[in-house]
N, CA, C and O of each residue as an XYZ file, in Angstrom:
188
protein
N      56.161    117.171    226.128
C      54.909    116.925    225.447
C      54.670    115.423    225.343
O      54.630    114.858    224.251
N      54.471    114.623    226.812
C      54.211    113.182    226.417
C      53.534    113.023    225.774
O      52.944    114.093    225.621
N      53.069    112.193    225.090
C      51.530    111.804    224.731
C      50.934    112.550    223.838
O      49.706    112.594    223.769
N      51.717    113.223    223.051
C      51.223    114.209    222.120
C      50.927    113.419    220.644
O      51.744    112.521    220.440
N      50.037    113.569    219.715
C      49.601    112.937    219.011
C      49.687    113.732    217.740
O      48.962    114.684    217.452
N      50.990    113.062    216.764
C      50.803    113.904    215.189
C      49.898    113.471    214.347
O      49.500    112.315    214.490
N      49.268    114.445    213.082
C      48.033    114.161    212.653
C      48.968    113.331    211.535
O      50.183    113.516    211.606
N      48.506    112.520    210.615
C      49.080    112.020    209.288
C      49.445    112.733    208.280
O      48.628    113.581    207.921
N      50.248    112.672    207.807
C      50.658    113.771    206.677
C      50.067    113.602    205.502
O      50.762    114.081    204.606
N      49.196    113.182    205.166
C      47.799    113.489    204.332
C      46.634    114.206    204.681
O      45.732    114.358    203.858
N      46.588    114.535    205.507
C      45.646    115.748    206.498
C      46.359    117.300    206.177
O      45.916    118.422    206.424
N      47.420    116.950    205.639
C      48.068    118.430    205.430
C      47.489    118.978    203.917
O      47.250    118.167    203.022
N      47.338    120.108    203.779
C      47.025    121.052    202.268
C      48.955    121.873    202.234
O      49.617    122.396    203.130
N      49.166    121.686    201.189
C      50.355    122.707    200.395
C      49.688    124.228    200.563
O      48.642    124.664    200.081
N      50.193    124.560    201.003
C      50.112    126.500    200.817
C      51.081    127.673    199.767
O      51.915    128.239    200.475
N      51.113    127.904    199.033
C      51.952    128.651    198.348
C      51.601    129.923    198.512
O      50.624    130.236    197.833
N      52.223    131.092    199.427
C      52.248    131.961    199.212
C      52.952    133.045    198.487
O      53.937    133.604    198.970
N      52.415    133.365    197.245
C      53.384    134.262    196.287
C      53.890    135.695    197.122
O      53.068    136.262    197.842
N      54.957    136.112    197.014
C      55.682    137.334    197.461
C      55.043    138.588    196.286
O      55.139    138.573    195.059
N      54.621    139.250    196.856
C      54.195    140.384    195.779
C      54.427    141.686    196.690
O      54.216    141.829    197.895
N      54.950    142.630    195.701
C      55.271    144.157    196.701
C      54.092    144.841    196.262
O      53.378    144.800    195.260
N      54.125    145.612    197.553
C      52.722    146.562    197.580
C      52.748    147.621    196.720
O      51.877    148.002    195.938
N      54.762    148.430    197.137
C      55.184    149.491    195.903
C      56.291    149.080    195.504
O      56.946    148.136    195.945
N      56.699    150.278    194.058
C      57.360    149.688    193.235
C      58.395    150.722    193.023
O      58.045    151.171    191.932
N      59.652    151.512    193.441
C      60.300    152.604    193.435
C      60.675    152.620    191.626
O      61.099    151.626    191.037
N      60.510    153.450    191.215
C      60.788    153.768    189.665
C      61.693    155.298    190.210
O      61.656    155.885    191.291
N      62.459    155.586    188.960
C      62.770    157.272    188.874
C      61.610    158.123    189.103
O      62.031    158.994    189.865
N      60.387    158.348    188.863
C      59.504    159.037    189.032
C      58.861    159.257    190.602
O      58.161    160.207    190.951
N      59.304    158.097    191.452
C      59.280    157.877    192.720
C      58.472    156.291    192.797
O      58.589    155.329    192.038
N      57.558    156.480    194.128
C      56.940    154.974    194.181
C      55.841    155.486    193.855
O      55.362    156.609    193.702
N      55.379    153.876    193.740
C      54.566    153.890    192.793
C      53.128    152.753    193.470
O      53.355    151.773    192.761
N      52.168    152.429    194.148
C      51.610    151.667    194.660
C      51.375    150.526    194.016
O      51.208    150.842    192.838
N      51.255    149.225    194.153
C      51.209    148.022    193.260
C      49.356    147.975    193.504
O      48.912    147.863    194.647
N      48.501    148.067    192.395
C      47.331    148.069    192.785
C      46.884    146.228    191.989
O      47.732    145.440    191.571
N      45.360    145.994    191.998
C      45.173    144.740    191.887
C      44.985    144.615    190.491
O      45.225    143.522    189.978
N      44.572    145.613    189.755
C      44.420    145.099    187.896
C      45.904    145.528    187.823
O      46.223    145.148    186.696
N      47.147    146.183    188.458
C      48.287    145.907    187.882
C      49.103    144.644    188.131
O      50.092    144.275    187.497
N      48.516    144.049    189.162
C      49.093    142.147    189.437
C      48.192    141.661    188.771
O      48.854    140.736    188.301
N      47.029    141.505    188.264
C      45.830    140.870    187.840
C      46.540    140.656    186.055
O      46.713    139.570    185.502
N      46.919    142.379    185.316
C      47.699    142.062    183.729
C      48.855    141.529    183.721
O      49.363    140.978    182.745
N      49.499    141.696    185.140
C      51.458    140.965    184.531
C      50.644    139.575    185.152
O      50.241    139.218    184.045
N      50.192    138.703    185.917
C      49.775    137.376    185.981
C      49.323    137.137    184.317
O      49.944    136.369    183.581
N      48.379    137.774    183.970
C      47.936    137.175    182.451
C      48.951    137.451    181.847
O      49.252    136.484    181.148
N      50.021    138.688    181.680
C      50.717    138.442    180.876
C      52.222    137.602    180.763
O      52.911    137.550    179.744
N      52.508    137.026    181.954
C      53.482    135.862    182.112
C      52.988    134.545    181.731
O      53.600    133.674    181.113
N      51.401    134.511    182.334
C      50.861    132.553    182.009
C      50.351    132.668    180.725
O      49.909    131.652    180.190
N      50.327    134.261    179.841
C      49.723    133.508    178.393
C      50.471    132.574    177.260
O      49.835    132.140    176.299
């Protein structure tokens, strides 16, 4: 790659992608992770 040209590393954005599971195995079986059940444990960890 002669001549190849890196951009400045202020041109870059941070990305954080959080790990979140889709299901959730309990005794009762699985269980689907839907979006108001990530939407209340987010509010209820940052309150």
């Amino acid at each position: 790659m002669s001549g190849a040209k890196l951009e400045p590393a202020t041109n870059w954005v941070s990305v954080i992608l959080p790990t979140v599971p889709t299901h959730i195995l309990t005794f009762q079986g699985k269980i689907e992770v839907i979006k108001i059940m990530l939407a209340d444990e987010i509010e209820r960890v940052s309150s």
